[in-house]
C-alpha positions, 0 to 999 in steps of 0.5 A, spaced: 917 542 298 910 539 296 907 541 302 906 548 297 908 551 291 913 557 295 913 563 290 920 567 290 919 575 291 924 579 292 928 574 295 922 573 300 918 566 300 911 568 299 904 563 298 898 566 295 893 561 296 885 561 295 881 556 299 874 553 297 870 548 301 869 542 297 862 538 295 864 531 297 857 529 293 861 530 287 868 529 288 872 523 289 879 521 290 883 519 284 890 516 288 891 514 295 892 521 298 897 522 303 896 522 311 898 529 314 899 531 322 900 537 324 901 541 330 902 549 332 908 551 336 905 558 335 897 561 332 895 568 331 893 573 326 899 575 324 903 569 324 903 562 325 909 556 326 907 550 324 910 542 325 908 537 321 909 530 319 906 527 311 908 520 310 916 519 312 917 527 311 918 532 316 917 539 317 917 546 320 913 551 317 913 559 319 907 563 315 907 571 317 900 574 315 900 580 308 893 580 307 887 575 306 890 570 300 897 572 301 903 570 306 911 569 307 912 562 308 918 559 310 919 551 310 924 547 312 926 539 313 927 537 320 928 530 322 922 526 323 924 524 330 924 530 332 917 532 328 915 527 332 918 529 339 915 536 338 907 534 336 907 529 342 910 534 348 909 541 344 904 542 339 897 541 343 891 539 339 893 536 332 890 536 325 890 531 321 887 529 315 889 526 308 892 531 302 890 528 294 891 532 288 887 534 282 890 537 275 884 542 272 887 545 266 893 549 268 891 548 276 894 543 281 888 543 286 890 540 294 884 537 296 884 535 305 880 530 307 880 531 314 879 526 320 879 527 327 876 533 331 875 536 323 871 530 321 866 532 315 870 537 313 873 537 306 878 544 304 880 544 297 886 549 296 890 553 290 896 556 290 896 561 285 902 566 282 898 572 284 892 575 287 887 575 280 890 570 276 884 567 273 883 559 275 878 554 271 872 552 277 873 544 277 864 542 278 866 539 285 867 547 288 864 549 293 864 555 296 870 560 298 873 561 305 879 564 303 877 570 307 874 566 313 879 564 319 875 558 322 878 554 316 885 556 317 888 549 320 892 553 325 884 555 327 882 548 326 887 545 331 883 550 336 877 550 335 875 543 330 870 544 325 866 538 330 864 543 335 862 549 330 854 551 332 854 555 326 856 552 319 
């Protein structure tokens, strides 16, 4: 799956995962990007059940929290129709966005542009094989909200970056 690099450990699937906000004065896309949809059949800190649609693929996507950076995730093709069926009657708001990727150094960086309810708002994530492995800073980095659970896409799909008071 592209969606994310899934690490194997200990015959559980683990993604360990850095977030940073992007500086959208600086970075442009280099490709066309893919457009991502995307609804939560389930939300909470400890465990989330995501849906999604990403060209004509489809997914679940089951993440239960270990700490900050670091979750099991388990993800599955499902049929499109099916994606489909369960965005429209079951998933209740929806995030969408466009995914680009950029190679700095060693490092595959997942850039989301979001639309919608998330407009203005620019995430750039890296997956990483463990919680201190060291990664070049491309210039167009932000700030990290790793740690900041309003950027978590399951929390944008409930509370959109449009509405926030504070940023």
């Amino acid at each position: 799956m592209r969606s994310g690099e899934i690490i194997e450990n200990e015959n559980m699937a683990t993604e360990i995962e850095r977030k940073f906000l992007v500086r959208s004065d600086i970075w442009r896309p280099t490709d066309t990007g893919t457009r991502i949809r995307q609804g939560y059949l389930r939300a909470d800190d400890r465990c989330t059940v995501r849906v999604r649609v990403a060209d004509r693929h489809a997914s679940i996507t089951i993440k239960a929290s270990q700490t900050a950076l670091t979750r099991h995730e388990f993800e599955y093709k499902i049929p499109r129709g099916d994606a489909e069926a369960l965005l429209a009657q079951l998933c209740g708001p929806l995030v969408e966005k466009t995914r680009y990727r950029e190679t700095v150094q060693s490092h595959v960086w997942e850039i989301d542009i979001f639309h919608g309810a998330n407009e203005g708002l620019a995430i750039a994530e890296l997956e990483m094989a463990s919680e201190t492995e060291a990664f070049a800073s491309p210039p167009w980095l932000g700030a990290e909200v790793s740690d900041d659970p309003r950027y978590y896409n399951s929390n944008l799909a409930k509370v959109p970056y449009t509405r926030w008071t504070a940023r």
